[in-house]
C-alpha positions, 0 to 999 in steps of 0.5 A: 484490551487495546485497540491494537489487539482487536485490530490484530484480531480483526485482521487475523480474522479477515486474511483466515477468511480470505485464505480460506475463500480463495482456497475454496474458491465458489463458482458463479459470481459470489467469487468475484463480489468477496473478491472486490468486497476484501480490498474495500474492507481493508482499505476501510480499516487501513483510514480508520487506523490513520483517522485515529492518528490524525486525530490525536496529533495535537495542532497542526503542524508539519507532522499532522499535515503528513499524516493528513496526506497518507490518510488522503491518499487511502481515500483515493484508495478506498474510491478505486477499490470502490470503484473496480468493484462497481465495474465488476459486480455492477456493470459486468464489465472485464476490467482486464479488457477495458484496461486502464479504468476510472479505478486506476486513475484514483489509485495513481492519484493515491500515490501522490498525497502517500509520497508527499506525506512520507518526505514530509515525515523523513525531512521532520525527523531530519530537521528534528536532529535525530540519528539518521544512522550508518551511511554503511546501512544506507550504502547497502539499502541504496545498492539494493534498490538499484538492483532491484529496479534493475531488475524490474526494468529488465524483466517488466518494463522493457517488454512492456514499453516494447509490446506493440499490441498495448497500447500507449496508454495503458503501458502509462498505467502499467509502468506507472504502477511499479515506478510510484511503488518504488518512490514510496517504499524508499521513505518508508523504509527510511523512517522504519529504519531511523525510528528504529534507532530509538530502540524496538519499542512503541515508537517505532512499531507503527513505521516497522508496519506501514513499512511492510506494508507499503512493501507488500503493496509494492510486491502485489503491483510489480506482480499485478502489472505483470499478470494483468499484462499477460491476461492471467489476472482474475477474481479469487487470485491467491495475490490479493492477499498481499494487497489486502494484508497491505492495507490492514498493517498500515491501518496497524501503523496508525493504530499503534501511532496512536497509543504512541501519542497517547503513552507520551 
């Protein structure tokens, strides 16, 4: 069986798991501490996926640097989940009172090696010469985004620019969020898109899945920044799956660019 197919497993395993725990949802403490183990167990499968396509990029060239970065960045990942569970568990502490946390400065930090890892890929393939495709597809991607973020100005970021009761620095946090999702998701989608072009085989598997799920990551911070806002986030929030799933299909993406590298 390919490493691929036991990730599969192992991640159809984890979200049954999940969705059952979160359906059942137990009183006392046991929620919380699935609740902050899940996002740890993911994100660890999501840096040994990316581990194993670093590890077999031969040199170090410009595309093993990237690679390099998105693995850094789902370290800082691992430390803030890490971290939001020691605050919870640990020290009994409402992170949602105490917001933004030593957690929230990791996952910020996280973004920049992840946004730098991907450019670093999108500016390869371009200098590589392949097809970059239609400007009638980027043309549409663009219109989208732009409503989008429209969108999530209007219904999110104004009233929390706008609220006097948050304060200044933890409206950063709050914007901060949905903004780097958005800078992140654009190269994703870029690299799904141009490497799929090359036909719907195994070279473009590991970017159709990191880019779902840098796209479930972005959904789960827009909708987190809102709820955290109002107070209506808490341990056993059917929403995590989105975060937890995030994480395993760019694990997934690593693990298939891998076998990539090797059938070449």
């Amino acid at each position: 069986m390919k490493l691929s197919a036991k990730v599969w497993f192992l991640t159809g395993m984890i979200m049954l798991f999940n969705v059952f725990f979160f359906w059942i949802k137990p009183e006392g403490k046991i929620l919380t501490i699935v609740s902050d183990l899940l996002p740890v167990i993911c994100v660890l499968v999501s840096i040994i996926g990316i581990s194993f396509a670093v590890k077999n990029l031969h040199g170090f060239d410009q595309t093993k640097i990237a690679w390099i970065m998105l693995l850094a960045g789902m370290v800082l990942f691992l430390s803030a989940e890490t971290i939001y569970g020691f605050l919870e568990v640990i020290m009994n502490i409402d992170v949602n009172e105490v917001f933004p946390t030593l957690a929230d400065y990791f996952w910020m930090a996280g973004y920049v090696p992840i946004f730098i890892g991907l450019v670093m890929l999108v500016i390869g393939y371009k200098k590589s010469g392949f097809s970059f495709g239609s400007k009638s597809t980027y043309t549409f991607g663009i219109s989208c985004f732009i409503l989008i973020t429209v969108l999530i100005i209007y219904k999110l970021l104004i009233p929390i620019i706008q609220d006097p009761e948050t304060g200044k620095l933890a409206k950063f946090v709050y914007l901060y969020y949905p903004i780097a999702d958005l800078f992140i998701i654009v190269p994703a989608m870029i690299l799904a898109y141009i490497t799929n072009l090359f036909g719907k085989g195994l070279i473009s598997r590991p970017w159709r899945y990191i880019a779902v799920g840098f796209l479930c990551m972005t959904t789960f911070d827009i909708i987190y920044s809102y709820l955290s806002w109002n107070d209506m986030y808490g341990p056993g929030n059917f929403l995590d799956l989105l975060q937890n799933i995030s994480y395993l299909l760019i694990g997934l993406g690593g693990i298939f660019q891998k076998e990539l590298i090797e059938s070449v």
